[in-house]
N, C-alpha and C positions, 0 to 999 in steps of 0.2 A: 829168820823171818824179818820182813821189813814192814812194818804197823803202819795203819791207814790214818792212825788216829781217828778213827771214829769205829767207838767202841762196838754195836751190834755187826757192822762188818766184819772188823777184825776176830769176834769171836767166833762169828762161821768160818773165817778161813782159817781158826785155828793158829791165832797170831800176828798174819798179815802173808805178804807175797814172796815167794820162798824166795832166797840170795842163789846166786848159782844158778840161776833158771830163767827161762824166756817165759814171762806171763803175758795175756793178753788182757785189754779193757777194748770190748767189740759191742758196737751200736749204732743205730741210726743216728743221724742229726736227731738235735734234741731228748737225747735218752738220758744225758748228763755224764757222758763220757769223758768231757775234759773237765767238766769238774772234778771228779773223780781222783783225775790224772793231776789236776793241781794239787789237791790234798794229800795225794802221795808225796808229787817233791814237797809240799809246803810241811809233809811230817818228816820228811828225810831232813829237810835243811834246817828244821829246828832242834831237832836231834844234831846238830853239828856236824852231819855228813853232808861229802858235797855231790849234787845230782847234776846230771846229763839230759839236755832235752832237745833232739833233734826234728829241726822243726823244717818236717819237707816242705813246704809252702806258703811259707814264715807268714800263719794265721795265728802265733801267739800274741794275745791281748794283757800286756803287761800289771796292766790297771788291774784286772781281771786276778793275774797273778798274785801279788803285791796282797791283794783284796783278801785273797785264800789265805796268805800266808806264809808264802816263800819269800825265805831270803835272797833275794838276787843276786848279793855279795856269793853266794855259796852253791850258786845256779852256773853252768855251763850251758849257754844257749848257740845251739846251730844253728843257723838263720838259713832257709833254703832260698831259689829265686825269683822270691816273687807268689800274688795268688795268680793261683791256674784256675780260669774261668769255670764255668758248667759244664761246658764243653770244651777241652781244650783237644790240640790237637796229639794225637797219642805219642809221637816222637817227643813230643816235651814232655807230657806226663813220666812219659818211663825215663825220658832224662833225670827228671829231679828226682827220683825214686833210686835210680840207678848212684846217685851222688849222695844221698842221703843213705844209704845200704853201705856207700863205702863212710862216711862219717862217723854212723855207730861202731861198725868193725875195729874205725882207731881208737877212739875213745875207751869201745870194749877192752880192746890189749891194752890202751894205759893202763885201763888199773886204777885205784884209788876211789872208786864212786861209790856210793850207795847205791843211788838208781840212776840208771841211766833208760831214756824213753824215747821212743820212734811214734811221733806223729803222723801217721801216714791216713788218717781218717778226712781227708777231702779229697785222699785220689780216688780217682776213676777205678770204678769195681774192673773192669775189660785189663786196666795196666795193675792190678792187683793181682789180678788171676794170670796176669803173664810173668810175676815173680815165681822163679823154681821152689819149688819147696826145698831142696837141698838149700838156699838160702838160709833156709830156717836153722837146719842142720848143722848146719857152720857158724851159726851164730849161738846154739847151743853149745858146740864143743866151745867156740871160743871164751864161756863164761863158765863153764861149768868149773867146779868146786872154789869159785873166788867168792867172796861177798858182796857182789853185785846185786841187784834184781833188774834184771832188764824186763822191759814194759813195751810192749806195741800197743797200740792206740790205732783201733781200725773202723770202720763199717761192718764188717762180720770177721768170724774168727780166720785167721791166716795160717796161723803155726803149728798150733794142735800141738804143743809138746806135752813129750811124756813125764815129764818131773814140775812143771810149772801151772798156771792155772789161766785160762780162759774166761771171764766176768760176762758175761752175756748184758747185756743193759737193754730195757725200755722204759722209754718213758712215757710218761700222757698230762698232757696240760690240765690241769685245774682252770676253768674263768667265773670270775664273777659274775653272779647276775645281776643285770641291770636293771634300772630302773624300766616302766613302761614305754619312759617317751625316748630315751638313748638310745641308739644305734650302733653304739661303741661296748665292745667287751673289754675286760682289763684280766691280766694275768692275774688269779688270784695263788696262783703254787704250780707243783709239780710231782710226780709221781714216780718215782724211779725204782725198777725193783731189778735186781739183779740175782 
């Protein structure tokens, strides 16, 4: 198992996210999906393994990073090309998608990682749902009995594997309330229940 470091997580999954197996972390924006996802590599890299983080849209926020608690030194970071707008046009979506699917694949056959993780959470649901699912399939065989944990990072669940584990996330803003005469609200939390 690979530990989240944070302890009422980890004791529901009974550890943390199995090695050997494709897991999913599946959410809307703002559910707290990549936080989530930071605190995995940031407890894999402090444990002294080194993590994989394929980043199809290179919308990794280093600071952000750093902030969690990964070590960088112990980070292998993808960088994909570029953000893909709101709407981008789908021949480039399933581009970068398509180049990031081969990225994991090598990484996965190197070997040596702890966790290695597919960002694919600001694609377009339309070029999500044009990935095979035998994708999936193939990216199971190719990790299976190593000590990996491979992580996708989505909008909703893609993989569905049979040995690995699927995190559902929502989340809901907390705001302050304001005084009577402001017209401004301020983040006072957040709410994430998986």
């Amino acid at each position: 198992m690979v530990p989240t470091a944070l302890a009422g997580l980890d004791a529901a999954l009974h550890g943390g996210l199995p090695r050997g197996q494709l897991s999913e972390i599946a959410g809307p924006q703002s559910s707290g999906r990549t936080t989530l996802l930071l605190q995995v590599l940031a407890a894999a890299t402090c444990r002294g393994e080194i993590a994989g983080l394929v980043d199809t849209f290179d919308r990794l926020d280093l600071a952000a990073a750093v902030s969690a608690g990964v070590d960088l030194d112990r980070l292998l970071w993808i960088r994909g090309h570029g953000p893909v707008g709101a709407s981008p046009l789908p021949e480039l979506a399933d581009r970068a998608i398509e180049r990031a699917l081969k990225a994991l694949n090598l990484v996965l056959q190197a070997g040596g990682f702890g966790v290695v993780a597919l960002d694919l959470a600001d694609a377009p649901l339309a070029a999500l749902n044009r990935i095979p699912f035998t994708t999936w399939l193939r990216v199971q065989r190719t990790i299976e009995g190593s000590d990996t944990a491979c992580v996708l990072m989505s909008p909703q669940p893609l993989a569905r594997s049979s040995g690995g584990l699927t995190l559902s996330l929502a989340g809901r803003a907390q705001w302050a309330i304001p005084p009577a005469s402001s017209r401004s609200r301020r983040l006072a939390g957040l709410d994430v229940t998986v």
